[in-house]
C-alpha positions, 0 to 999 in steps of 0.5 A, spaced: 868 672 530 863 677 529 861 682 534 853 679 536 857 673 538 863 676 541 857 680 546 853 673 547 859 670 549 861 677 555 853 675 557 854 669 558 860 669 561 857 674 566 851 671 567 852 664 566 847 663 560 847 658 555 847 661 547 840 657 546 835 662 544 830 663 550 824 658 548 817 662 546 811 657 545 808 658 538 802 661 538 797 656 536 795 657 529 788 656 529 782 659 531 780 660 538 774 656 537 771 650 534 766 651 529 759 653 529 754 652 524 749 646 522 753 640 523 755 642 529 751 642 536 755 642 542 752 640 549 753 645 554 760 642 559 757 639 566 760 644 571 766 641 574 766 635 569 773 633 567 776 634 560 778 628 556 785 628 557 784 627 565 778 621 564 782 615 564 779 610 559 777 605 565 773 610 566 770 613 560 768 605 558 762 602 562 763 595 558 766 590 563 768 585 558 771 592 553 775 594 559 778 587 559 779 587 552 783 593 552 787 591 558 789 585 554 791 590 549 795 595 553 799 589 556 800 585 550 800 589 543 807 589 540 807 596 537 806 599 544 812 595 547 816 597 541 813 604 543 816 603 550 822 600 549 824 607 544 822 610 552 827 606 554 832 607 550 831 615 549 833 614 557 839 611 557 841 616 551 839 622 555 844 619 561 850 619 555 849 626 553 847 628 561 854 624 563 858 629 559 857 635 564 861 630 570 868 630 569 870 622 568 874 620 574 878 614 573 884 609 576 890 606 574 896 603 576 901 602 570 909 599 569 913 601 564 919 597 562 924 598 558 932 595 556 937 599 553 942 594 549 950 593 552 952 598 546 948 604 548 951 604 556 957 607 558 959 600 562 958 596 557 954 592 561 945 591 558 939 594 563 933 594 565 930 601 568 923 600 570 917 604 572 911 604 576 906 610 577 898 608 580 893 614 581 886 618 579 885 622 573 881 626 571 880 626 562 879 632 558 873 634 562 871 640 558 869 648 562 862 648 560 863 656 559 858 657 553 853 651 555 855 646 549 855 640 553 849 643 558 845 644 551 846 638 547 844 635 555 837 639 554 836 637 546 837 629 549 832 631 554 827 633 550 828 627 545 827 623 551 821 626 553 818 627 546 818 619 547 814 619 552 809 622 549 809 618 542 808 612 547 802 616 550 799 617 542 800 610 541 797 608 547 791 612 545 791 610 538 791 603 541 785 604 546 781 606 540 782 602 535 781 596 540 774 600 542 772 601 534 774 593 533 770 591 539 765 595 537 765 593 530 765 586 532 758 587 535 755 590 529 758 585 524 754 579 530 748 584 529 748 583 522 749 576 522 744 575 527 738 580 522 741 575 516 739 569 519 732 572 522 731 574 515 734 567 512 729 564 515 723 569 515 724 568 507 724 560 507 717 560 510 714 564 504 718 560 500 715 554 503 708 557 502 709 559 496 711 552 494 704 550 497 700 555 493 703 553 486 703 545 487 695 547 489 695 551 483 693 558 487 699 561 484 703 562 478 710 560 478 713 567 478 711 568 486 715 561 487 721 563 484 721 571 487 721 567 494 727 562 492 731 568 490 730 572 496 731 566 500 738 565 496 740 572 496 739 572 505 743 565 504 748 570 501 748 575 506 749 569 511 756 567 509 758 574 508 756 576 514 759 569 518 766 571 514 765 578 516 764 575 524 772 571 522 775 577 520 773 582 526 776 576 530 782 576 526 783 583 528 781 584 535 786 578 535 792 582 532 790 589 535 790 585 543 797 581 541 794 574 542 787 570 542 782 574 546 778 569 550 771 566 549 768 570 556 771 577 554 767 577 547 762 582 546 755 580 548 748 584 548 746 590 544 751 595 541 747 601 544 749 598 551 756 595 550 758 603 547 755 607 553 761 612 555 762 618 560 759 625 557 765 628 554 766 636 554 770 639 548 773 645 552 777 651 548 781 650 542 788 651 545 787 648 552 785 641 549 789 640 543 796 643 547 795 637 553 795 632 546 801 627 547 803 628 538 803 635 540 807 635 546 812 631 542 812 636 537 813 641 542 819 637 545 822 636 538 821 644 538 824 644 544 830 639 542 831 644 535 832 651 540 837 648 545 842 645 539 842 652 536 846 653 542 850 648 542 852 650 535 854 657 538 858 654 542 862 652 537 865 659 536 868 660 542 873 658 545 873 651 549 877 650 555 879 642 557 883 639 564 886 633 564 890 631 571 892 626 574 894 625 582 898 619 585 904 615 586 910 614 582 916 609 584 921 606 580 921 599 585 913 596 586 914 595 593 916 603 593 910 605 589 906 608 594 912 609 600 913 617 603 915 622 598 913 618 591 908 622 590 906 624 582 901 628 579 901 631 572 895 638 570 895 639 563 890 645 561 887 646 553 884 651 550 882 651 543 880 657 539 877 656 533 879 660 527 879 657 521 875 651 520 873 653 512 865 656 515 863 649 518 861 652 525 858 657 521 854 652 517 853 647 523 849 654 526 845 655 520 843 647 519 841 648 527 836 654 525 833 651 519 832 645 524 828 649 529 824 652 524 822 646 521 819 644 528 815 650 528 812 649 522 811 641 524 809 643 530 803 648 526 802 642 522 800 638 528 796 643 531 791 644 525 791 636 524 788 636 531 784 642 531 781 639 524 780 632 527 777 635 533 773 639 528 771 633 524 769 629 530 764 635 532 760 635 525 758 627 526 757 628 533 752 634 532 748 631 525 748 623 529 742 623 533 738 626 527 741 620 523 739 615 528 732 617 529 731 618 521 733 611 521 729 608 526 724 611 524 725 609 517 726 601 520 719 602 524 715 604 517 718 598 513 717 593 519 709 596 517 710 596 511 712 589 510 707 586 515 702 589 510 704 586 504 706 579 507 699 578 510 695 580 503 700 575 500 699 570 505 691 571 503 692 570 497 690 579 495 696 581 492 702 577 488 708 576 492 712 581 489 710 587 493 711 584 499 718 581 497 720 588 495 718 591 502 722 585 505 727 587 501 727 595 503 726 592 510 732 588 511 735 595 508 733 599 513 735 594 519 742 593 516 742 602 516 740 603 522 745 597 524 751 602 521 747 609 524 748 605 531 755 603 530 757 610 526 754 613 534 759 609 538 765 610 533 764 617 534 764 617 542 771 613 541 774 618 536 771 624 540 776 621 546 781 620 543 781 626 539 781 630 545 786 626 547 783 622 552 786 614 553 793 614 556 791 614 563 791 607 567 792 604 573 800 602 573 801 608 568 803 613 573 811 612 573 810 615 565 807 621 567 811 622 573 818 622 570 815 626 565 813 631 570 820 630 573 824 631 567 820 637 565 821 641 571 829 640 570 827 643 563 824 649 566 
């Protein structure tokens, strides 16, 4: 037994210390703000606006018919009950792991019975001797001098703890991806909707096309120009209308069964997608309250307390077992004056030579904890980095809107053109077919730019960690709270 663990032991005997060493939070490896440059445009906070992680997604949603869509998928996903039931079975494991701190006390009452055969007695004659004992007894329980059992409670803590916040980032994940699918659904409705306008736009030039060749007003080539564009809308329609089934489909996965009829999305994506105002707050206050890193922190913390437990193991460990109660050769004596009993056997165990397994225990802990240093670093550059990706979209969005509605705008006008000189007969319909074209193009983009815009409202709330708060959620948060400050 070296030294360095001979002072720690006379500390902790002094003190009433544990061996674990004192816990000191990483510093964040990341920059101390977000970045700066072209793509990014952040909006000044609102005084006294709420981060993201203390607005509940009831309140960051406006849609009536969203937040009863997440509300279904709150009660009904299947990996958010596996995320809750991992909760509870951490609880219970916390409660094996807490228990050894109590002695365990048990009763009992016994006979032993035993017959000596007529050749091992003196008189010859066979008997019969009998026993009774009842009483308490305290088993091994273990002197927690150098705070082993005291540690491993703590490290079956934090993995409780951990798990609760692994429910909290399944939840957020969940409310997203519901947020995403819905809103996809609607811009796929959208899609579907602009094909069949355009389907039927062009049957009306392809019968009107039809009138001028049978008239003899045009050649052939402008009739099947128009057939063309007609089969090309009839194609978008039923890539569209499968496309419509699939979001169904997934919506239907992500909420654990069929989503009713008076809960699908109905108006305009721009209305549906409108959300509370988000203010992105300093890089080491947001992504520290996220619940991954909070895990990974928890884990770390698990790793540091098991360092003690392992130093533990090194010196000595001292067990009591006793018994107290009444002993009688005859049952109706058994609990009769003067049949009192009671056995004490203390242990000690020293560890001498174990061949270097405390030694490699001790050091298989260390790499542990430094392994939940490096994956809690991991965790923080993934966050930031997620936050920061977010951030680009978010600030280079409403130029990409405004360009694309600008340019549906001059293509709408574009087209009218080429339509009405057709339609006069000046021009072949050729031109108007490819301004159709472009048209139908732009529309279809602008579609796409107005769902990457209410995407990137979910994914900045969720990166921000924004989404686990909901009513009848608070029971989570409060064991939590409880939990950390006997941590603490």
């Amino acid at each position: 037994m070296n030294k360095t663990l001979i002072s720690i032991a006379a500390g902790v005997l002094l003190s009433g210390c544990s061996l674990a060493p004192v816990y000191q939070q990483p510093l964040a490896p990341v920059a101390q703000a977000w970045p700066s440059g072209d793509a990014y445009k952040p909006a000044p906070a609102a005084p006294g606006a709420q981060a993201a992680a203390d607005i509940a997604w009831r309140d960051y949603f406006t849609d009536a018919r969203l937040r009863q869509v997440i509300a279904l998928a709150l009660a009904n996903n299947r990996d958010l009950r596996v995320a809750a039931l991992n909760i509870e079975k951490a609880r219970a494991q916390y409660g094996v792991t807490g228990a050894a701190q109590l002695p365990s006390v048990s009763a009992s009452v016994s006979q032993n019975a035993s017959r000596t055969p007529a050749n091992m007695r003196p008189d010859g004659e066979a008997a019969i001797n009998r026993q009774y004992s009842g009483g308490l007894g305290v088993a091994s329980y273990e002197l927690d001098f150098f705070g082993k059992v005291r540690n491993l409670s703590e490290a079956g803590l934090q993995t409780y703890l951990g798990t609760e916040e692994a429910r909290r980032a399944a939840q957020i994940s969940l409310v997203a991806e519901v947020a995403n699918s819905y809103l996809t659904l609607i811009a796929d409705q959208q899609r579907l909707a602009l094909a069949a306008d355009t389907l039927k736009s062009q049957q009306i030039s392809y019968e009107l096309s039809q009138r001028r060749f049978a008239a003899g007003a045009t050649s052939g080539v402008d009739m099947y120009e128009a057939q063309s564009s007609v089969e090309a809308a009839r194609n978008e329609m039923a890539v569209y209308t499968a496309q419509v089934a699939q979001d169904r489909n997934a919506l239907t996965l992500l909420v654990g069964g069929a989503v009713p009829d008076a809960m699908l999305p109905q108006g305009e994506l721009e209305a549906v997608a409108q959300t509370a105002s988000l203010p992105e707050g300093l890089p080491s206050d947001v992504l520290r309250r996220r619940p991954d890193v909070l895990q990974a922190e928890r884990t770390l913390r698990a790793a540091n307390a098991n360092i003690g437990a392992a130093r533990a193991a090194f010196f000595p460990s001292i067990s009591l077992t006793a018994t107290a109660g009444s002993a009688s050769g005859d049952l109706t004596g058994l609990f009769k004056g003067g049949s009192s009993a009671w056995t004490f056997l203390p242990q000690i165990r020293l560890p001498i030579f174990d061949g270097g397994a405390n030694r490699a225990n001790l050091d298989i802990a260390k790499v542990d904890r430094d392994i939940a240093v490096a994956r809690y670093d991991k965790a923080i550059q993934g966050a930031f980095r997620e936050v920061a990706d977010a951030l680009a979209q978010h600030g280079t969005l409403d130029e990409r809107l405004a360009s694309q509605q600008a340019l549906a705008e001059a293509s709408d006008k574009s087209f009218r053109i080429h339509q009405a000189r057709y339609e006069k007969g000046a021009e072949s319909y050729l031109n108007a077919l490819v301004s159709q074209r472009a048209l139908y193009a732009a529309r279809q983009s602008l579609i796409t730019a107005r769902l990457a815009k209410a995407s990137n409202a979910v994914t900045l709330y969720k990166v921000l960690g924004g989404g686990w708060q909901e009513e009848g959620g608070g029971q989570v948060a409060a064991a939590g709270t409880t939990a950390g400050a006997r941590a603490n």
